[in-house]
C-alpha positions, 0 to 999 in steps of 0.5 A: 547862018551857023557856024563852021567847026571847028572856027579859026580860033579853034583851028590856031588853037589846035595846032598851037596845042600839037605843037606845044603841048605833043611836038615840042616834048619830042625835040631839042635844039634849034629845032625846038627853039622854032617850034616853041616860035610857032607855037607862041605866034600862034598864040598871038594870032588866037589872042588877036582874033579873040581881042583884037576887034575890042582893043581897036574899038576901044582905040576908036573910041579914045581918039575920037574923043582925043581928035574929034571923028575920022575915017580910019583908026589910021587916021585917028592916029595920025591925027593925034601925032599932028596934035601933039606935034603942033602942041594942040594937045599937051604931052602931059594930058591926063587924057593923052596918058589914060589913052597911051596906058589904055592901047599899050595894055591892049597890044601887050594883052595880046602880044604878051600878056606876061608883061601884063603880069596875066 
């Protein structure tokens, strides 16, 4: 089936542009403060939809080897908190930590990448 344009990604994209880019120019104040909001949550929304389903297949794929195989990805997570609380996985784990280092650098890619220094 072939695709409809312009898609999400490319409708966020567009009104992130127009309000960035040709609105915000144009105002000041606490006026411009909100604009500026919408635009970067906008951004996020783009970046979520462009690298969300990876960073969450990426997450699967670490817990499910952390905590063996669930459901859902909330389960899995779940599953991991009990672990640790029960001390069935050390909170020094080299695993643990890659796991951690790996879903905080995906969030921060698409929640701000900045910080990432990207």
């Amino acid at each position: 089936m072939a695709e409809d344009r312009p898609n999400a990604e490319e409708l966020i994209e567009s009104v992130r542009e127009f309000l960035h880019d040709k609105l915000l120019p144009t105002m000041d104040g606490h006026d411009a403060f909100e604009v500026r909001i919408a635009a970067n949550l906008l951004a996020i929304a783009l970046r979520e939809l462009q690298q969300g389903p990876a960073a969450a297949a990426g997450e699967r794929v670490r817990l499910t080897e952390l905590v063996g195989p669930h459901d859902t990805l909330e389960a899995l997570e779940t599953e991991l908190v009990r672990k640790i609380r029960d001390g069935e996985i050390a909170v020094d784990s080299a695993t643990l930590r890659s796991h951690l280092r790996e879903t905080v650098r995906a969030r921060l890619a698409i929640s701000n990448p900045k910080y990432l220094g990207k």
